[in-house]
N, C-alpha and C positions, 0 to 999 in steps of 0.2 A: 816391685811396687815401692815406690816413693814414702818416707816416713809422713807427709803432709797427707800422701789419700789415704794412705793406713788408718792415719787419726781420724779424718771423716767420716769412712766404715763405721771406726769404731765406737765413735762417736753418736752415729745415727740408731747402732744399737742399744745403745744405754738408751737413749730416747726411748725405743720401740717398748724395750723390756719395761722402764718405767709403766709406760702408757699401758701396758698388757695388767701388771701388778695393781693399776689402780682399777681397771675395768673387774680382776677378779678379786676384789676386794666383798660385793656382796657374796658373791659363790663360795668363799672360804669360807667365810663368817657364819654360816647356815652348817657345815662343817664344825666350827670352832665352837658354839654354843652346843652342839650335843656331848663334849669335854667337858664334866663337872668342876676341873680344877680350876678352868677359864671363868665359870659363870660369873666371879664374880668381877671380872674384870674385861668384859667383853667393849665394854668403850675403849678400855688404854688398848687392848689389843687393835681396834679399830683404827683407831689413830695412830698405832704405828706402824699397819700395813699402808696407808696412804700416805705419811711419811716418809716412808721408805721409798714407796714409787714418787714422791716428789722430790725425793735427794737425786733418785735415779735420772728425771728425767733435767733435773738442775745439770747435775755434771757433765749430761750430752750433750746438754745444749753448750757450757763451758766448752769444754771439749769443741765442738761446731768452730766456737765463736774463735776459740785462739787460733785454732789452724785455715780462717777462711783467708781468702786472697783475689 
């Protein structure tokens, strides 16, 4: 396998996993509020599980965009 289709695989996977991490963002959170130590911070926790899947799916797409042809 070629380094340029390697990158697109791998590439297409950062995507997928973002897109996964932000769809279970409400499902964790119902999780994450029965944690007394979070209660009082369940917005910044919120916003950095969706940050996170919007780094993830930023970098796939990088990723995409530098090796397409």
């Amino acid at each position: 396998m070629d380094k340029r289709k390697f990158q697109m695989i791998y590439g297409s996977i950062i995507i997928f996993i973002g897109i996964l991490v932000v769809y279970r963002v409400p499902e964790v959170m119902v999780k994450v509020e029965g944690i007394e130590s979070f209660s009082g911070s369940l917005l910044l926790v919120r916003a950095c599980f969706y940050i996170l899947g919007g780094l993830l799916i930023l970098a796939g797409v990088q990723k995409l965009y530098k090796n397409r042809k």
